[in-house]
Residue frames as a rotation matrix with the C-alpha (Angstrom) as fourth column:
UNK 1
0.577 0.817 0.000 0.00
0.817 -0.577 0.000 0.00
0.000 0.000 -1.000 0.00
UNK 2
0.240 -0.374 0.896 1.21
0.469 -0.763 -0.445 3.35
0.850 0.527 -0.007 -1.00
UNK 3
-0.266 -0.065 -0.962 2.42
0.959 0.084 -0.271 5.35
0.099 -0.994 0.040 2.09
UNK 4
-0.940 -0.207 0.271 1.25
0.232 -0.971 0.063 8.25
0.250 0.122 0.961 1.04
UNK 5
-0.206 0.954 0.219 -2.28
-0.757 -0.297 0.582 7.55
0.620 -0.046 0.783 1.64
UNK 6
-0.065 0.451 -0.890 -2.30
0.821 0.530 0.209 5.91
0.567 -0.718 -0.405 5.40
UNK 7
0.611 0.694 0.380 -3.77
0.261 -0.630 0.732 8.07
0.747 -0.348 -0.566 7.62
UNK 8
0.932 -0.087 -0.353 -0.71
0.144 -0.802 0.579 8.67
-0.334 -0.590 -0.735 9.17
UNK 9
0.785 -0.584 -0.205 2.50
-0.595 -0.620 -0.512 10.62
0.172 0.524 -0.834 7.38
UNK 10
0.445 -0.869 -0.217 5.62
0.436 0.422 -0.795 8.08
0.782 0.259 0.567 6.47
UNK 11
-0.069 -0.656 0.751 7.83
-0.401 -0.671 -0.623 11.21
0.914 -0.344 -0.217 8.40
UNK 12
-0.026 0.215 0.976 6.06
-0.984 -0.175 0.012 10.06
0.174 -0.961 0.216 11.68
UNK 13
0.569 0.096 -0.817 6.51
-0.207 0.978 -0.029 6.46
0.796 0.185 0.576 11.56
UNK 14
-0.428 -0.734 -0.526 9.84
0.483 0.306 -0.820 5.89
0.764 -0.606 0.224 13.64
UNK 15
-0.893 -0.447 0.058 8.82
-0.016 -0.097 -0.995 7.93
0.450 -0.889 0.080 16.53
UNK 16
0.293 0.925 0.242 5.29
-0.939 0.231 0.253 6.63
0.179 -0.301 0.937 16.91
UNK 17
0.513 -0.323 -0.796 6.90
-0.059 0.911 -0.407 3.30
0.857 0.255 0.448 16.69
UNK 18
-0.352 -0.936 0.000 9.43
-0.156 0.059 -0.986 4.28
0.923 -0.347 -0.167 19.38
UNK 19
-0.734 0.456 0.503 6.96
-0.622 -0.749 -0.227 6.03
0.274 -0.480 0.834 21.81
UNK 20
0.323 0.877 -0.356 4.22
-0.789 0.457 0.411 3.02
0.523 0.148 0.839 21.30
UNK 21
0.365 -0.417 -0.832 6.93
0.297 0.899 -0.321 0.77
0.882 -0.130 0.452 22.27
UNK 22
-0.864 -0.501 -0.051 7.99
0.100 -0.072 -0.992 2.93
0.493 -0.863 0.112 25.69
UNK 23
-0.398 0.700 0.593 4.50
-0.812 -0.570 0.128 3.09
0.427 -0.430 0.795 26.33
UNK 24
0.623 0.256 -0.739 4.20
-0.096 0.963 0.252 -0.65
0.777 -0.086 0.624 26.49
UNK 25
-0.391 -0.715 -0.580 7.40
0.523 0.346 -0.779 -1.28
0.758 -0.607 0.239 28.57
UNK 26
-0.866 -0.263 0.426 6.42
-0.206 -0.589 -0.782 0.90
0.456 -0.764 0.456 30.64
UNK 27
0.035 0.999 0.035 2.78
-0.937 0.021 0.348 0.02
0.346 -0.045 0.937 31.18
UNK 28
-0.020 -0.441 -0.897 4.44
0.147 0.886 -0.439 -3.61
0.989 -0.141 0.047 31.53
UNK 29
-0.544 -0.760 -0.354 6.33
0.379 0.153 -0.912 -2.94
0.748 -0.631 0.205 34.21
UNK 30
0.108 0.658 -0.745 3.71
0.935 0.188 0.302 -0.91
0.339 -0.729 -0.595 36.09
UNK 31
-0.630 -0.681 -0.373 4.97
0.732 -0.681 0.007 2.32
-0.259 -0.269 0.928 35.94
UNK 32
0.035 0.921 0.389 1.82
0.958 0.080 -0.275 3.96
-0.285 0.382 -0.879 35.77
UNK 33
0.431 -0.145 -0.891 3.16
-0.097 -0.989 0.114 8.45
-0.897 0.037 -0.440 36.04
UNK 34
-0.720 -0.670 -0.183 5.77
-0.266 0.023 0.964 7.17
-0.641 0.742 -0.195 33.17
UNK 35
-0.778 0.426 0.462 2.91
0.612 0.679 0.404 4.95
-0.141 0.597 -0.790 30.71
UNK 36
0.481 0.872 0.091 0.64
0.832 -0.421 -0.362 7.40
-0.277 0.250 -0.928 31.03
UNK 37
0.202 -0.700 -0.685 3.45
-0.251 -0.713 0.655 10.38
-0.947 0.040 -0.320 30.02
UNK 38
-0.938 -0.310 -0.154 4.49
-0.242 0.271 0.932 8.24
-0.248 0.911 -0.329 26.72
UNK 39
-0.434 0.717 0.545 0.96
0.779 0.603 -0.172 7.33
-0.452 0.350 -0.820 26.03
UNK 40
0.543 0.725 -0.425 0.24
0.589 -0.689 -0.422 11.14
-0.599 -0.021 -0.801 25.80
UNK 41
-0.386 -0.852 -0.354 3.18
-0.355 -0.217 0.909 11.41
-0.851 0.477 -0.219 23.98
UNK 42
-0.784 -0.076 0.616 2.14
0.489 0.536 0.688 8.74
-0.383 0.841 -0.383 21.44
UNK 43
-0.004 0.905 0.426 -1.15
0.932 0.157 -0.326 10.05
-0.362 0.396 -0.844 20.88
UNK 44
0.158 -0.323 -0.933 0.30
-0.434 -0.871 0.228 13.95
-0.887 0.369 -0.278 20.39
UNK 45
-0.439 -0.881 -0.175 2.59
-0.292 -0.044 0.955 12.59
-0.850 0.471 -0.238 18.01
UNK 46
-0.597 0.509 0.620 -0.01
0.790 0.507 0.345 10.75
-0.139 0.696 -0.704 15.81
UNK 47
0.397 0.680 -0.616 -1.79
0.582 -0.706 -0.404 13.89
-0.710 -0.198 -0.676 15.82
UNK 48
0.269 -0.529 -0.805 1.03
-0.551 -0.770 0.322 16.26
-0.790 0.357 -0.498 14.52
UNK 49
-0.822 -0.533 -0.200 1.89
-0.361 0.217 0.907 13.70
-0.440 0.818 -0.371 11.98
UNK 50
0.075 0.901 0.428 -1.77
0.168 0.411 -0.896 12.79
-0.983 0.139 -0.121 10.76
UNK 51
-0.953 -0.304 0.019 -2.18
0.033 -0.043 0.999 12.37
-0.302 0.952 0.051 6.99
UNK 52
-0.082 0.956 0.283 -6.07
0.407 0.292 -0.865 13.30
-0.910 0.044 -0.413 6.29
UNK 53
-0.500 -0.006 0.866 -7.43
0.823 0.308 0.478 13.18
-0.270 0.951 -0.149 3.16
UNK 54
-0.429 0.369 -0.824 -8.80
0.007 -0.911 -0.412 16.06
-0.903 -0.182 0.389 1.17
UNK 55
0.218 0.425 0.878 -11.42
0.895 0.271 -0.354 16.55
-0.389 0.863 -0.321 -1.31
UNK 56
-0.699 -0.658 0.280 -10.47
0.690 -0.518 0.506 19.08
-0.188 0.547 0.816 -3.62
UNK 57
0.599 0.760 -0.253 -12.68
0.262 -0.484 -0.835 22.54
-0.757 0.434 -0.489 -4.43
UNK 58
-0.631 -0.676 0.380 -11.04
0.637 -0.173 0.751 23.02
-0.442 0.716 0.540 -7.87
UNK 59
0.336 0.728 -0.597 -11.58
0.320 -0.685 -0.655 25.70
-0.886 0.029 -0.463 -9.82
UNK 60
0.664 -0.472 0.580 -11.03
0.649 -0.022 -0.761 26.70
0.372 0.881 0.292 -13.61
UNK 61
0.226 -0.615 0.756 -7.23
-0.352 -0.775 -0.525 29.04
0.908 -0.148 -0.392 -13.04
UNK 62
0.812 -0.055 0.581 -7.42
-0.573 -0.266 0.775 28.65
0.112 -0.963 -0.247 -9.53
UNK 63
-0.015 -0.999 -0.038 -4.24
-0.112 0.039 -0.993 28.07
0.994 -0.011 -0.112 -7.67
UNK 64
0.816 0.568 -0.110 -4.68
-0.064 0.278 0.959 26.20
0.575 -0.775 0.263 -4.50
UNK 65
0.442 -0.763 0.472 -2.76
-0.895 -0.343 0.284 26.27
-0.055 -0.548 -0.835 -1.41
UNK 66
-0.056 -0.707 -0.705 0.23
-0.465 0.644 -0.608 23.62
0.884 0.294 -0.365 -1.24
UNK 67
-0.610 -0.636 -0.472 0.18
0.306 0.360 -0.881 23.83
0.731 -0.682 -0.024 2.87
UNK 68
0.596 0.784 -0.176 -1.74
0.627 -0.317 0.712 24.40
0.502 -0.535 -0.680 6.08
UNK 69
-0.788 -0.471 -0.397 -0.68
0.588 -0.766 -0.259 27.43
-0.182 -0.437 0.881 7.89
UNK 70
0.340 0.795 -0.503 -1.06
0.734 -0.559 -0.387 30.96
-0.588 -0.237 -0.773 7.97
UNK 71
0.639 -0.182 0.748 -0.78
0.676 -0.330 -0.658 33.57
0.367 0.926 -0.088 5.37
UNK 72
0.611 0.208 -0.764 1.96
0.660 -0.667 0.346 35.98
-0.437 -0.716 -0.545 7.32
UNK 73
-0.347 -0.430 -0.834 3.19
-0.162 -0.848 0.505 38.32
-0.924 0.310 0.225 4.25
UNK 74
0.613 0.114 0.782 2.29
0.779 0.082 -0.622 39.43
-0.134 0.990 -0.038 0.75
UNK 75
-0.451 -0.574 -0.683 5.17
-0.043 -0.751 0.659 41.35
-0.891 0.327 0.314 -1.02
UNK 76
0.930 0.354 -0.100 4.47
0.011 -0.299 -0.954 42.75
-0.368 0.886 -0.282 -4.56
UNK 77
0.093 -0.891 0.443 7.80
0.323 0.448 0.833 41.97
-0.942 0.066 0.330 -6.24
UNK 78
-0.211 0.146 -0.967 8.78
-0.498 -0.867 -0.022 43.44
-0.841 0.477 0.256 -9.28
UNK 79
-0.562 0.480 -0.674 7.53
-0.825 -0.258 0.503 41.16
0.067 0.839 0.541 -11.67
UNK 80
-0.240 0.648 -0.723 5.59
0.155 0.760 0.631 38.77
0.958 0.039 -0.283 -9.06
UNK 81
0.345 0.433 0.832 3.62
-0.675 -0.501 0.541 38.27
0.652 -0.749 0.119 -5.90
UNK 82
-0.585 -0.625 -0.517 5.38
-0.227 0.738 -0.635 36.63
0.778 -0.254 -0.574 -3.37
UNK 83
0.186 0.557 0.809 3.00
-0.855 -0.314 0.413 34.94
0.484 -0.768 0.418 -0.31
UNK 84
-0.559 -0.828 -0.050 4.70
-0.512 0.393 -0.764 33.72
0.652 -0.401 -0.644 2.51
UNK 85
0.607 0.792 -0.068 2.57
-0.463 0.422 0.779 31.12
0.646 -0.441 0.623 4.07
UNK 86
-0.600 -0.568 0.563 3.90
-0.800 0.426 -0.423 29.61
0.000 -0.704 -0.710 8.42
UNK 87
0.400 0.465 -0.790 2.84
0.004 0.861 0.509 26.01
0.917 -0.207 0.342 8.92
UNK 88
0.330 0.054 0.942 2.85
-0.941 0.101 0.324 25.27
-0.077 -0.993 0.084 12.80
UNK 89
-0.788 -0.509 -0.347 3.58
-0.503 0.857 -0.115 22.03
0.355 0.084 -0.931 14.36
UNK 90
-0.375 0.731 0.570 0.12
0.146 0.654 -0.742 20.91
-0.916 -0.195 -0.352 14.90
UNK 91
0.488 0.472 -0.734 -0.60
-0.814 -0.057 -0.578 21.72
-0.315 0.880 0.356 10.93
UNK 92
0.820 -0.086 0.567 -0.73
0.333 0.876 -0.349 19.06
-0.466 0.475 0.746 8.78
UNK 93
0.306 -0.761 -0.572 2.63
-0.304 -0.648 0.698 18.84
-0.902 -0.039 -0.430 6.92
UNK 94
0.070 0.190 0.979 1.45
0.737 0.652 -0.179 17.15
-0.672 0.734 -0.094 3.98
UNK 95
-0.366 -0.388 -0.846 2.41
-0.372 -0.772 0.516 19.21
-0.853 0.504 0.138 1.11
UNK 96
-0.058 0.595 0.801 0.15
0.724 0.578 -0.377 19.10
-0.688 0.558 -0.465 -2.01
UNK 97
-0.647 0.039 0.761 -0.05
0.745 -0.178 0.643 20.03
0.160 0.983 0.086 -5.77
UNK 98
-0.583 0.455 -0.672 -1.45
-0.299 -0.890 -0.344 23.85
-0.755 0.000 0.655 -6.14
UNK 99
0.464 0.616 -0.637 -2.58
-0.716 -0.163 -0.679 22.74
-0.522 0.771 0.365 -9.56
UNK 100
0.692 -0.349 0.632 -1.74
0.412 0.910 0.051 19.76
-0.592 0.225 0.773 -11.97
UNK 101
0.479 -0.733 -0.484 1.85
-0.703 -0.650 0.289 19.52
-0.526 0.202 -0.826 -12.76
UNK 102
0.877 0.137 -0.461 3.21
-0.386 0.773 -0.504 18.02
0.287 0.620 0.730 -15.67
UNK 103
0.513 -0.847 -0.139 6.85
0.714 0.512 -0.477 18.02
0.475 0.146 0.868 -15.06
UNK 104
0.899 -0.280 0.337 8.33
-0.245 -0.959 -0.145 20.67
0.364 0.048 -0.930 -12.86
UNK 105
0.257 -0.961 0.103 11.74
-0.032 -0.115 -0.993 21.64
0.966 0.252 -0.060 -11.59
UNK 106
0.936 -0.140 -0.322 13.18
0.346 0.201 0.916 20.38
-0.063 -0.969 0.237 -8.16
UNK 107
-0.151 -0.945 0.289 16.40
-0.174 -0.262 -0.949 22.06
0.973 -0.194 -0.125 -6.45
UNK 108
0.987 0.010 -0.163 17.43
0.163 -0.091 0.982 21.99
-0.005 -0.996 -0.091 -2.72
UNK 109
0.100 -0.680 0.726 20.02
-0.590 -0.628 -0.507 23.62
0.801 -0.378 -0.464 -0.56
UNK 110
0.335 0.096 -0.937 21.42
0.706 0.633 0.317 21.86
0.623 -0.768 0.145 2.21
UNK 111
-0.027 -0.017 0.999 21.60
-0.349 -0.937 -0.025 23.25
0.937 -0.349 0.020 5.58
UNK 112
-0.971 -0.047 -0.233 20.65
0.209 0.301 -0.931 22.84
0.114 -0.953 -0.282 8.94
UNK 113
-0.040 0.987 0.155 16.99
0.303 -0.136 0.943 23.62
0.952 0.085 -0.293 10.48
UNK 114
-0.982 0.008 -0.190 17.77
0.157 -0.529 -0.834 26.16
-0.107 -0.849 0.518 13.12
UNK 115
-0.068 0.998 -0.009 13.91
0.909 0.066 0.412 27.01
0.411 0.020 -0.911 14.84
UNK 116
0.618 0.250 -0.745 14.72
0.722 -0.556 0.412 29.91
-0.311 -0.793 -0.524 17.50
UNK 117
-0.660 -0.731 -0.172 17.13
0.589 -0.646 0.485 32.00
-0.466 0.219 0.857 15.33
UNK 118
-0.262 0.312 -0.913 16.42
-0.406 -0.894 -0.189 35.09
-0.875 0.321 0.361 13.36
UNK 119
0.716 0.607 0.346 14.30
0.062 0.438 -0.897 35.27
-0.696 0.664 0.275 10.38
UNK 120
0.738 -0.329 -0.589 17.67
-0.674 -0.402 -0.620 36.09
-0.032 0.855 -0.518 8.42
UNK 121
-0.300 -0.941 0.155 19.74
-0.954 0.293 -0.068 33.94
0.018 -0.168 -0.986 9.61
UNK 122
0.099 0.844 0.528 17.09
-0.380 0.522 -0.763 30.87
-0.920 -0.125 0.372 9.15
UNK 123
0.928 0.365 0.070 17.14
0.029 0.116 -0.993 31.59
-0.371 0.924 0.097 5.47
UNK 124
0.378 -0.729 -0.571 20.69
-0.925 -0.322 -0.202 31.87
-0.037 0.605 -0.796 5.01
UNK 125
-0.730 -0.658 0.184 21.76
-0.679 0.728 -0.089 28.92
-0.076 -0.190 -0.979 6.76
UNK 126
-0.068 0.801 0.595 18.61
-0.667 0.407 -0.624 26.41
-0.742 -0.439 0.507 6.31
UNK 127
-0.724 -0.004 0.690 17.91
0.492 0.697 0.521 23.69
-0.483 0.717 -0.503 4.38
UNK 128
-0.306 0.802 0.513 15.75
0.011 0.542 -0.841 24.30
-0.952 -0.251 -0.174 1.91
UNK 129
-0.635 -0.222 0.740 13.95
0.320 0.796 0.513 23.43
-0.703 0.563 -0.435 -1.45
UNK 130
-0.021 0.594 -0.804 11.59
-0.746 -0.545 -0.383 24.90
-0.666 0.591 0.455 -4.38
UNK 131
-0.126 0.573 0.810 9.24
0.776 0.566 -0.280 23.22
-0.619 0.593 -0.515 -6.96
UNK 132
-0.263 0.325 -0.908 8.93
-0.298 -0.923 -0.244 25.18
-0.918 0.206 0.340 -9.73
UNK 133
-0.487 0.275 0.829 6.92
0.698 0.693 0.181 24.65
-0.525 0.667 -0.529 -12.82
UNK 134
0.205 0.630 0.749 5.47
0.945 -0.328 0.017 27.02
0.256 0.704 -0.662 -15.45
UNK 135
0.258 0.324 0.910 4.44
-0.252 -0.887 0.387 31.01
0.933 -0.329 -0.147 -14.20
UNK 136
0.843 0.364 0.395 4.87
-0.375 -0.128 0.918 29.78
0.385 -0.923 0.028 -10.72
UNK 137
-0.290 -0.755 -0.588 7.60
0.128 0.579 -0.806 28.41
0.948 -0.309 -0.072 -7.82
UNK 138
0.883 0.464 0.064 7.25
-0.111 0.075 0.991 27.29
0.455 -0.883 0.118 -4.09
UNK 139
-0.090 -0.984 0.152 10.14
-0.555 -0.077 -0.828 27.70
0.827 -0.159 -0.539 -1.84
UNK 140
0.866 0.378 -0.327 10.16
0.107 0.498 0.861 25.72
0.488 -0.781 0.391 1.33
UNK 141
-0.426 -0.893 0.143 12.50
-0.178 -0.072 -0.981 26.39
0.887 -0.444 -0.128 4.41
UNK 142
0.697 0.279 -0.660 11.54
0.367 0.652 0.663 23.58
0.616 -0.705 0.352 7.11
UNK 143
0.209 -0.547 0.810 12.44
-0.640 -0.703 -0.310 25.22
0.739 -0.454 -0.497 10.23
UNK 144
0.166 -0.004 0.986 12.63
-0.779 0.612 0.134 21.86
-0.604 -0.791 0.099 12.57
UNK 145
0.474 0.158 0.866 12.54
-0.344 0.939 0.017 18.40
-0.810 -0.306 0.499 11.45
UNK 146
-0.269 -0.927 -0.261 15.05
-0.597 -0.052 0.801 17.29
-0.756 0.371 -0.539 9.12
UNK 147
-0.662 -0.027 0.749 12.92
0.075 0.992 0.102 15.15
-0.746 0.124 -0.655 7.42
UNK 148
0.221 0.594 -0.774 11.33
-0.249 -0.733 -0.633 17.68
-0.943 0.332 -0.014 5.21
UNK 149
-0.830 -0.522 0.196 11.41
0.022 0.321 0.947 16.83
-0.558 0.790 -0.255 1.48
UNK 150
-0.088 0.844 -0.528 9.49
-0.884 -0.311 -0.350 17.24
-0.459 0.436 0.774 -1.96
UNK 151
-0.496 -0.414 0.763 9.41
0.124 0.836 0.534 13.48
-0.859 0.360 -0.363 -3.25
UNK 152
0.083 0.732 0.677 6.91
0.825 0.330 -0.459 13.79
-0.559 0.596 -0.576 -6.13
UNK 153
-0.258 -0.297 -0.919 7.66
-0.048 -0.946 0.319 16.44
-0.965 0.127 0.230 -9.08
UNK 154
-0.864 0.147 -0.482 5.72
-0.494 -0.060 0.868 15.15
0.098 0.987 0.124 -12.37
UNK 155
-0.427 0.836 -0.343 2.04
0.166 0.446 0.879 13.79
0.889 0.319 -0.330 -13.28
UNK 156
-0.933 0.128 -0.337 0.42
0.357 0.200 -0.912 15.51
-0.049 -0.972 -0.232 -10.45
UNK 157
-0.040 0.842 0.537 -2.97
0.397 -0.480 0.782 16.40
0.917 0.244 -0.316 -10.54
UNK 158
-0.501 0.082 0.861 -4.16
-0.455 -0.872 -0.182 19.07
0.736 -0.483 0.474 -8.33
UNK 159
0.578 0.416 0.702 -4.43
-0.816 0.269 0.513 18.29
0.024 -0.869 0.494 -4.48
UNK 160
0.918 -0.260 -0.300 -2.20
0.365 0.848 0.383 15.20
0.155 -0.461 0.874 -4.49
UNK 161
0.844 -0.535 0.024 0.37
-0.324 -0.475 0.818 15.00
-0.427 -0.698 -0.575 -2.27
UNK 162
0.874 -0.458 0.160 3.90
0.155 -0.050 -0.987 15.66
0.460 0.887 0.027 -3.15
UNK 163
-0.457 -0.861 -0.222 5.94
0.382 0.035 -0.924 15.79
0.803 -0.507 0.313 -0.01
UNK 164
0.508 0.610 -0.608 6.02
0.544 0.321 0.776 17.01
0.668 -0.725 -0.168 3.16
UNK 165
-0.486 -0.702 0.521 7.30
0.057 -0.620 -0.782 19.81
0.872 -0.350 0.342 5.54
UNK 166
0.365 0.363 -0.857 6.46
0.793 0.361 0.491 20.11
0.488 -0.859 -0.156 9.49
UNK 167
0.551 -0.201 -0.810 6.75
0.365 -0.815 0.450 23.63
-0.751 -0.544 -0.375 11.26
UNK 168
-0.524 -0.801 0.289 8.44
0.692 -0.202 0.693 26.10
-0.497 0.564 0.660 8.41
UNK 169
0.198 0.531 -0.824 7.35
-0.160 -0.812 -0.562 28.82
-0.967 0.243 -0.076 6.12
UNK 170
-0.223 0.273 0.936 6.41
0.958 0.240 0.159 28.33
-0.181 0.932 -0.315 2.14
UNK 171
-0.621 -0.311 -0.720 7.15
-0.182 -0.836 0.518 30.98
-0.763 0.452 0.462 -0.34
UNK 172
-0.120 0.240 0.963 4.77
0.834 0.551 -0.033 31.08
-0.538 0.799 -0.266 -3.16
UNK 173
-0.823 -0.498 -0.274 5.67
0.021 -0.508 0.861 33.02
-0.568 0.703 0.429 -6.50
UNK 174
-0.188 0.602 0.776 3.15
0.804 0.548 -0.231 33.72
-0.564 0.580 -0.587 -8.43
UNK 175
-0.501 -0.182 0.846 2.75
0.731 -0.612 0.301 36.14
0.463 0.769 0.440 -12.09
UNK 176
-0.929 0.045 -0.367 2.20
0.201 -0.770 -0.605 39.71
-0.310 -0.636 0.707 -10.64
UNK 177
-0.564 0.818 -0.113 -0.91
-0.459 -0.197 0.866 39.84
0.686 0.541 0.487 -12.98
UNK 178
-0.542 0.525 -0.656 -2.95
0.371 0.850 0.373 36.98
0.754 -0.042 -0.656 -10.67
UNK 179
0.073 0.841 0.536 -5.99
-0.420 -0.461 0.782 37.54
0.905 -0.282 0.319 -8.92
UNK 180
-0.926 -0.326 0.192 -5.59
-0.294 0.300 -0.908 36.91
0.238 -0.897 -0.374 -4.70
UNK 181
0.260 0.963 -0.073 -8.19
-0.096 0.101 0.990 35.58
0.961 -0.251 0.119 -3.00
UNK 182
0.201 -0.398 -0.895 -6.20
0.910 0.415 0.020 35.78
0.363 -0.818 0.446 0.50
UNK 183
0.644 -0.219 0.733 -5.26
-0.393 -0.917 0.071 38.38
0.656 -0.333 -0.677 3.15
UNK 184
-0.843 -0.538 -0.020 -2.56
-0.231 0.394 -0.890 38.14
0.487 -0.745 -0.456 6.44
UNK 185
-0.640 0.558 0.529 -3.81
-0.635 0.004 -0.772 36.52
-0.433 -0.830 0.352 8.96
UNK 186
0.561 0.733 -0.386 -6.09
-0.778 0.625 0.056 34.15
0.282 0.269 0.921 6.87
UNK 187
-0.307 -0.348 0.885 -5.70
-0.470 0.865 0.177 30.79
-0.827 -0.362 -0.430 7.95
UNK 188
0.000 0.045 -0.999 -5.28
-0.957 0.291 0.013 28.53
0.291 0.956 0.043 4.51
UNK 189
0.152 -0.006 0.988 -5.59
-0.556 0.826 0.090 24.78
-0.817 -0.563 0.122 4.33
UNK 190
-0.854 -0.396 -0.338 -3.75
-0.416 0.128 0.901 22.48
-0.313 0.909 -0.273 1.12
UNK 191
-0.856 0.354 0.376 -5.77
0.516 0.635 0.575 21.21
-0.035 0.686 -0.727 -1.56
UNK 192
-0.072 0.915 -0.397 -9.18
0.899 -0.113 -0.423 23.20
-0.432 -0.387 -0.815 0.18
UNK 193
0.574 0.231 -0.785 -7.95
0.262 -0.961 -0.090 27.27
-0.776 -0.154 -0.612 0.02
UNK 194
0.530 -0.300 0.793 -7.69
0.809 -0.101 -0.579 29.11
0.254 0.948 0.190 -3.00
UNK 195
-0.320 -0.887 -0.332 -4.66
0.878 -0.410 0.249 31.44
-0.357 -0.211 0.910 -3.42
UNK 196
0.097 0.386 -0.917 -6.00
-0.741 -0.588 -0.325 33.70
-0.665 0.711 0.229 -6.54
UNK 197
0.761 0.221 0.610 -6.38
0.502 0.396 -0.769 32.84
-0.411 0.892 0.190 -9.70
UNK 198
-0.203 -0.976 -0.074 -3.77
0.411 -0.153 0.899 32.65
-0.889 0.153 0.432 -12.62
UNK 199
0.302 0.331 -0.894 -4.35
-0.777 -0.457 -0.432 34.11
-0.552 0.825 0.119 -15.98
């Protein structure tokens, strides 16, 4: 079966695995302050790494979000709009197709995944990666987990998933002409919220 579609995220395997397994031992043994400490652990952790399905609202043009977060910048750029969307660590970190891509371009930067530094110093020294494909490009700079990655970069159809990022902040590029349908402060969700519309 495909791991991309169990109901929880590949990324979160090992340490639900680990966590499931000190919650036993520990429940074993009788240790009831500890078993109940990893049990609330295990069930967090399946939480933050949940993989739930989404029905698409496509639209003709439209340009759906990639990520769950929160919209917290729009720059006008000089010959695009740049909107700078924060996933959290309780958002899903399933990354998904804005729109169906035949074939686009993958790059990454290695780095580290400093969380508590400055926003400049984040982006200089972070890992991170960009999908780009036609009029458009997503940057990604995964501010925690190391385990952050676009696997999927051809025959996507809009809404399926294409990788995966956990706490971090997603750049999307898009032709300065396109219509927004977003403000700060909106709270987006992938595959569901439309960005704007492309021409």
């Amino acid at each position: 079966m495909n791991a991309n579609i169990q109901i929880i995220a590949k990324e979160g395997w090992f340490g639900g695995i680990v966590l499931g397994i000190l919650f036993l031992a520990f429940a074993f043994l009788e240790l009831e302050f500890l078993s109940f400490v990893f049990l609330v652990g295990f069930i967090l952790w399946l939480f933050i790494f949940r993989n739930p399905e989404r029905i698409v609202k496509d639209q003709d043009s439209s340009f759906l979000s990639p990520v769950d977060g929160v919209i917290k910048n729009i720059d006008i750029l000089e010959q695009s709009i740049c909107v700078q969307i924060y996933t959290g660590i309780l958002d899903v970190g399933v990354v998904r197709a804005p729109c169906d891509i035949s074939h686009a371009t993958l790059s990454k930067r290695g780095g580290v995944t400093l969380c508590c530094a400055k926003k400049d110093k984040k982006e200089l020294l972070n890992e991170t990666f960009a999908l780009k494909w036609k009029n458009f490009c997503l940057e990604f700079f995964p501010e925690f987990f190391t385990n952050s990655n676009i696997y999927a970069d051809s025959n996507l159809v809009i809404g399926e998933r294409c990788g995966y990022m956990k706490k971090g902040i997603t750049k999307i590029y898009l032709p300065k002409d396109s219509e927004l349908k977003i403000g700060i402060g909106d709270k987006v969700v992938s595959a569901n919220s439309v960005i704007g519309f492309i021409s």
